[in-house]
C-alpha positions in Angstrom: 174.2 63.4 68.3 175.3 59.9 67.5 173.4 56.8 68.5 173.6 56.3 72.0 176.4 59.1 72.9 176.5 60.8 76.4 174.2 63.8 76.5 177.5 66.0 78.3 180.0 65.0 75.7 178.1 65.8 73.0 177.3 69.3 74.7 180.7 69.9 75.2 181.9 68.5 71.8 179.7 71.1 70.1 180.7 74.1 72.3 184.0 74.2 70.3 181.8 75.7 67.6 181.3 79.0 69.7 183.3 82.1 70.0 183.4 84.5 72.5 184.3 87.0 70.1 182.7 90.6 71.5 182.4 89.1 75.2 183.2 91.4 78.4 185.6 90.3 80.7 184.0 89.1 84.4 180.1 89.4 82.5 180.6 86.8 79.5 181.4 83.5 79.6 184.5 83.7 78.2 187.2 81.0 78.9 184.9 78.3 79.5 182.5 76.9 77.5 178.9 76.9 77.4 177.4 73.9 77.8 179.2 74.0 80.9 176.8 75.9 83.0 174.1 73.2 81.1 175.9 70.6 82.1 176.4 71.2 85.4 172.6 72.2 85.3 172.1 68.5 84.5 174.7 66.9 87.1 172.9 69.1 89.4 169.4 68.5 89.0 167.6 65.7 91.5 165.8 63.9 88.7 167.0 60.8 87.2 168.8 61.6 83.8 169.0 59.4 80.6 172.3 57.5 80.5 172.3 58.6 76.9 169.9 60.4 74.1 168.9 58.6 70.6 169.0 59.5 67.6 165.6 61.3 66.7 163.5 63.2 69.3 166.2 63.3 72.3 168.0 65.6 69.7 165.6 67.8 68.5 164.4 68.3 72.3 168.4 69.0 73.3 169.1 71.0 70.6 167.6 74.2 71.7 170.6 74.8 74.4 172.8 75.2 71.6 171.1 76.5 69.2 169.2 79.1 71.0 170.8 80.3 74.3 169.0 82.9 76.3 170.2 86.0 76.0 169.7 89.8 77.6 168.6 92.4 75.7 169.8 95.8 76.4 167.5 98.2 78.4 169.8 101.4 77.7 168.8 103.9 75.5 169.0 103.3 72.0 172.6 105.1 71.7 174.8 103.1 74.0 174.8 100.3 71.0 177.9 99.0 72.9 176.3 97.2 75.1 176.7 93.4 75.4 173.6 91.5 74.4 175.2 88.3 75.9 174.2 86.0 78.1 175.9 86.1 81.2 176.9 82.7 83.1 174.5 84.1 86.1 171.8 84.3 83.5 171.9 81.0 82.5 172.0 79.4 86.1 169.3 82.0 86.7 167.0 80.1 83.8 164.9 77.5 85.4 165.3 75.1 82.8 162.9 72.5 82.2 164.4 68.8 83.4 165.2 66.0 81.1 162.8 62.6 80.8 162.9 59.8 78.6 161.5 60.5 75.5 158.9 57.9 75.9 157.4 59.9 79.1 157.6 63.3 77.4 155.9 61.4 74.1 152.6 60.5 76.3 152.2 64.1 76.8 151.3 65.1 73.9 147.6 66.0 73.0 146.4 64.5 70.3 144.4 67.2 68.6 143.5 65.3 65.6 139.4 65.6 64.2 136.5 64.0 62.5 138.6 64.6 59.1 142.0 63.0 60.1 140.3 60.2 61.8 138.7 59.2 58.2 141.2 60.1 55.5 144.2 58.8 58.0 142.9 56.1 60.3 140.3 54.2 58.0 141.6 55.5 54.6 143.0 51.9 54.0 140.1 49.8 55.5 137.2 52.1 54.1 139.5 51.6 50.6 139.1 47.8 51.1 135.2 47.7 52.2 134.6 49.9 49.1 136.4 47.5 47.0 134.6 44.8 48.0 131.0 46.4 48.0 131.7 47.6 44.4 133.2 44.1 43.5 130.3 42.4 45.0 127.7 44.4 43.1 129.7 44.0 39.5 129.9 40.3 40.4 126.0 40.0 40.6 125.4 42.3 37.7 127.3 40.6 35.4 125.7 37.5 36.9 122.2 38.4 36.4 122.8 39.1 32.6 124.3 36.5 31.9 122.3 34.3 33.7 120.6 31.6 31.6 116.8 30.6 32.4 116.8 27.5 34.1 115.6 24.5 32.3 113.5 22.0 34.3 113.0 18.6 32.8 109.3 17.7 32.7 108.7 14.3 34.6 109.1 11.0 32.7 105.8 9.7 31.3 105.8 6.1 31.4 104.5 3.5 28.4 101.2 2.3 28.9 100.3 -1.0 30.8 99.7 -4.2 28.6 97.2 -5.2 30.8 94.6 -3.7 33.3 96.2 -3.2 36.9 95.4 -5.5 39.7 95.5 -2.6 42.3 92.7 -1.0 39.8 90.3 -4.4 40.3 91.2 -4.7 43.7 89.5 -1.5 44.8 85.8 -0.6 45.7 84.0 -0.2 42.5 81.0 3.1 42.0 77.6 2.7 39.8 76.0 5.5 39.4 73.0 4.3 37.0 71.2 5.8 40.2 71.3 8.9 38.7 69.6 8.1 35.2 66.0 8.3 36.8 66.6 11.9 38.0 67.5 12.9 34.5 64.0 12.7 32.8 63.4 16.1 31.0 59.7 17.5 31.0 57.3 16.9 28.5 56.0 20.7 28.0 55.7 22.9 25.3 59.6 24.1 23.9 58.7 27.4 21.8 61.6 28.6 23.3 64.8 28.7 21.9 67.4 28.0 24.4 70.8 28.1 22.7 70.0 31.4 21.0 69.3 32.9 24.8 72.6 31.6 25.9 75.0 32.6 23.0 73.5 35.9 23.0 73.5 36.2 26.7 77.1 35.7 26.7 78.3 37.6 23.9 76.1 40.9 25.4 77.9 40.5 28.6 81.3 39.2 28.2 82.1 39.8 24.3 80.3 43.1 23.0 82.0 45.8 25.4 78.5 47.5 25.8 76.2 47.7 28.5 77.3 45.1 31.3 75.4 46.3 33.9 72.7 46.0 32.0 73.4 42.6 30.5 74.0 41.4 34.3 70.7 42.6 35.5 68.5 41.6 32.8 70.1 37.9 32.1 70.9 37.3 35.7 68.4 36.1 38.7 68.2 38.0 41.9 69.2 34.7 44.2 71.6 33.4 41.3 73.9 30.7 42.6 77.0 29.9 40.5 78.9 26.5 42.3 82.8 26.8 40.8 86.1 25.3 41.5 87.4 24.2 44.4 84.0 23.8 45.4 83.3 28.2 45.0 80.4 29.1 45.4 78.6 33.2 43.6 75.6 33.4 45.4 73.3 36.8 44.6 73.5 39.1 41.3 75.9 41.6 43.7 78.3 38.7 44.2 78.3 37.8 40.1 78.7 41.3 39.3 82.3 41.9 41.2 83.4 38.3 39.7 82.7 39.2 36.0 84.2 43.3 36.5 87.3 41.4 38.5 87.8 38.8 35.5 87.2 42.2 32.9 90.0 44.0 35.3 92.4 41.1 35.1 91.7 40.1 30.9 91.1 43.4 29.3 90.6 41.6 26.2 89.0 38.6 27.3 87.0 36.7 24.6 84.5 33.7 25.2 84.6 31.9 22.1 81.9 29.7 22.7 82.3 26.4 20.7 79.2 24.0 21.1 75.4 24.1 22.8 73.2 21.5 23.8 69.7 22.1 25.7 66.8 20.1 27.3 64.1 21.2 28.6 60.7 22.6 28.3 58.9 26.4 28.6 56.8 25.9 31.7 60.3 24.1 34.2 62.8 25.6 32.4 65.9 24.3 30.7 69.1 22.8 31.3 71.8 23.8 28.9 75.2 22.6 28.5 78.1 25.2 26.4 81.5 24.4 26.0 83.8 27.0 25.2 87.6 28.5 24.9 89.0 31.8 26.3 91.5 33.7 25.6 93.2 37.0 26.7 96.0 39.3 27.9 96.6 39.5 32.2 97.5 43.0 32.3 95.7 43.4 35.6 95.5 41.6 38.9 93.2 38.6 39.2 92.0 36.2 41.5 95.1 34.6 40.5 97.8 36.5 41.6 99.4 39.8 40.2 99.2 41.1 36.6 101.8 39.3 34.2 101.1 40.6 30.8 101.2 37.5 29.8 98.7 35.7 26.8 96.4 32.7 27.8 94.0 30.4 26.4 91.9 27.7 28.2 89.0 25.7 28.2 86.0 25.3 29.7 82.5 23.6 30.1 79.6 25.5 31.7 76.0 23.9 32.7 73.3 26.3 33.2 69.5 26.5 34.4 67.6 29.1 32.1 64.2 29.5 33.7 61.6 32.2 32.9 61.0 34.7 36.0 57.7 34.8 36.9 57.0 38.0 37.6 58.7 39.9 34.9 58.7 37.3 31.9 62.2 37.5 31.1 64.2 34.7 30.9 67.2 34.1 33.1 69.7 32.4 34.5 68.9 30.5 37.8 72.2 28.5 38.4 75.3 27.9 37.0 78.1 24.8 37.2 80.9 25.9 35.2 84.5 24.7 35.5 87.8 26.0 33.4 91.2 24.3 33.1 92.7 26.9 35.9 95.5 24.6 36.0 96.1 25.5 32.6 95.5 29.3 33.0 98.1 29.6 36.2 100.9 27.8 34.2 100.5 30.0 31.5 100.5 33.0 33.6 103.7 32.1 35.4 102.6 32.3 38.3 103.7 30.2 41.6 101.0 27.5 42.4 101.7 27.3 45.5 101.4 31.1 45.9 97.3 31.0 44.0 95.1 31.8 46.5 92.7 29.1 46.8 91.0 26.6 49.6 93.3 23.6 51.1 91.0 20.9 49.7 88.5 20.8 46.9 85.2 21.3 49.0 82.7 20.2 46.0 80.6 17.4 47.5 79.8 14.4 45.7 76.8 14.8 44.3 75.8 10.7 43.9 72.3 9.8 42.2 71.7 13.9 42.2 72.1 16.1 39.0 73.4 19.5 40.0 71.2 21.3 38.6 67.7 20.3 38.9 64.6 21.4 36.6 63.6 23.1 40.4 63.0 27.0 41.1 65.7 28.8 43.0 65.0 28.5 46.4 64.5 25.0 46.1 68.2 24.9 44.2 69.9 27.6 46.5 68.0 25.0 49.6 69.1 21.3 48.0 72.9 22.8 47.7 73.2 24.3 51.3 72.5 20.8 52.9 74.6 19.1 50.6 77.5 21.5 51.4 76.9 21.3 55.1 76.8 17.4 55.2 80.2 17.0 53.0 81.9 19.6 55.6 80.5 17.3 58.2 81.8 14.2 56.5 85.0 15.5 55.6 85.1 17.1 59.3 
C-alpha cells in the first residue's frame, strides 16, 4: 500500500492476484472480485472512514482481508472431498467485521503490559548508564585526589626584630611590686635530718618510672586530703581524685618517663618542706587522654613542679600535702596533632593571682585546702 493511496483501490488492485480456479457456479464468488464485498462493507458501514491508510500500521491492520479471507469448512463426511471449502459472497457479508479507525485511536488501545524488568533495562537504561558514570567518575576523581594530595604547608607567622629601645606603651602602663611577698618566704629554723630531695626522686620514680606497685606508691607517698592546683587553674583534690589522673596519664603514655632534671628544698623536720623539681617527659600517645583521642604520636615537654613534703602525724611517714605543677601543654598538644580548639579545657585560665601569698605555705592541709578555697571563690567573684 503506497503512501497515502485509497484504501478501495488498493483492495481492488490486489484482487487481480486471486483466481477463482475450483469455484461453484451461483456459491463462489466467481466473476467479481473479492474485495468487492469488503469494499462495499466499507462504503456501507456508518462510521467515518480514513480518506486513505499510511504506510506502516494501516497496512498490517488491512492486510488480513486479503491475506486471510474466511472460509467454510466442510461438515460432510470425510468422503465427499469435492466439496467447496470457499467462501461464499453471503459468508463474507455474513462476517461482522470489525470497523476501521484511524490508527492513532486504535494505537491508544493497546495495553501496555510491560514490568518491573522492562521499565529498568528499557526506560532508565540510558540515564541509570549516565548516573553510574558520574558516581564512579566522582569517586576515581577523589581517589586519585586524596593520593596525590600534598600536606599543606602553613607559613609560621613573621617574628619581628627586636625594639632598639624600651616601648612607650610598656612605661605607660600600671606597674606591679611584689617585694610584698619576700616576708612570707622565711623558711623555719628546725632541725633538717631529713633528706628531702632523696624522698622526692624516689617518690617519683616508684610511682611514675618503675612500673611496680602504683597503688601502693599512691597510698603511701600521697596525703588523704592531697590538693594538686594545675593548669588552667585545675584543681586534684583527695588521694581518689590523684589516683584516676596518674592511671589516665599511664592509659594515654604507656611509656611515659619523668626524667627529672634538678631539685631544690627548704625547709625543716617539725613544718615540713617546700621543694621545687624541674623535669622533662617524654612518651608515645597510643591511648586517649585528657587531650583528645590517641595519636600514636612521640612527645617530649617540660615541666616545673613545687611540692609540700610534710610528715603525717599519725603514721610517720612522710608525704605529700600539695602540689603546684605546670607542663608546657602547649607544647604537648602541638606535638600530638591535635586541634586546639577541639582540647577540652576551661574558657579562661581560672588560677587567681596569688599577690604577697606563696602557694604553698609551710601550713598543714586543712589550713592549705582552707587558704585556697577562699582565694578561688574571691577570683570567681572578681572575675564575675
Amino acid at each position: 500500500l503506497a503512501q497515502g493511496e485509497p484504501l478501495a483501490q488498493s483492495l481492488s488492485a490486489r484482487a487481480t492476484e486471486h483466481s477463482c480456479a475450483g469455484c461453484q457456479p451461483g456459491k463462489s464468488l466467481c466473476g467479481q472480485s473479492l474485495p468487492y464485498a469488503m469494499h462495499e462493507r466499507l462504503l456501507s458501514s456508518s462510521s467515518p472512514q480514513p480518506a486513505s491508510l499510511t504506510q506502516g500500521k494501516d497496512v498490517e491492520s488491512a492486510g488480513w482481508f486479503l491475506t486471510d479471507p474466511p472460509t467454510r469448512q466442510s461438515t460432510a463426511d470425510s468422503k465427499a472431498t469435492t466439496v467447496s471449502t470457499a467462501a461464499s459472497d453471503g459468508d463474507i457479508r455474513s462476517v461482522n467485521y470489525p470497523k476501521l479507525q484511524p490508527a492513532e485511536k486504535r494505537l491508544d488501545k493497546v495495553p501496555e503490559l510491560r514490568g518491573w524488568k522492562y521499565f529498568f533495562t528499557q526506560t532508565l537504561r540510558v540515564p541509570l548508564s549516565v548516573f553510574t558514570g558520574i558516581v564512579i567518575g566522582i569517586l576515581v576523581t577523589a581517589a586519585a585526589t586524596k593520593l596525590t594530595e600534598q600536606p599543606k604547608i602553613v607559613a609560621p607567622y613573621e617574628v619581628p626584630l627586636p625594639p632598639q629601645q624600651v616601648p612607650a606603651s610598656y612605661l605607660a602602663s600600671k606597674p606591679l611590686d611584689n617585694s610584698c611577698l619576700i616576708p612570707n618566704l622565711s623558711v623555719p629554723a628546725g632541725p633538717q635530718t631529713f633528706d628531702a630531695c632523696d624522698f622526692v626522686i624516689r617518690s617519683t620514680d616508684e610511682t611514675w618510672n618503675l612500673r611496680g606497685d602504683v597503688d601502693k606508691a599512691i597510698d603511701k607517698y600521697f596525703y588523704d586530703d592531697y590538693l594538686d592546683a594545675g593548669s588552667w587553674g585545675r584543681r586534684i583534690i583527695g588521694k581518689k581524685a590523684l589516683r584516676d589522673a596518674i592511671l589516665s596519664e599511664m592509659r594515654a603514655f604507656p611509656d611515659i618517663q619523668i626524667h627529672i632534671t634538678d631539685c631544690a628544698c627548704v625547709g625543716d623536720d617539725n613544718r615540713g618542706y617546700k621543694c621545687m623539681m624541674a623535669d622533662v617527659l617524654t612518651g608515645t600517645n597510643t591511648g586517649p587522654s585528657g587531650y583528645g583521642p590517641a595519636t600514636g604520636r612521640f612527645a617530649r615537654w617540660t615541666g616545673l613542679i613545687e611540692s609540700l613534703v610534710q610528715q603525717n602525724p599519725e603514721t610517720g611517714q612522710w608525704q605529700y600535702t600539695a602540689e603546684w605543677g605546670v607542663h608546657d601543654e602547649w607544647s604537648l598538644i602541638q606535638q600530638l596533632g591535635l586541634d586546639f580548639a577541639r582540647v577540652p579545657r576551661p574558657p579562661t585560665n581560672t588560677e587567681p593571682l596569688h599577690d604577697c601569698n606563696p602557694l604553698v605555705r609551710f601550713k598543714s592541709a586543712a589550713q592549705i585546702m582552707d587558704s585556697d578555697s577562699r582565694l578561688m571563690a574571691q577570683h570567681k567573684l572578681r572575675d564575675a
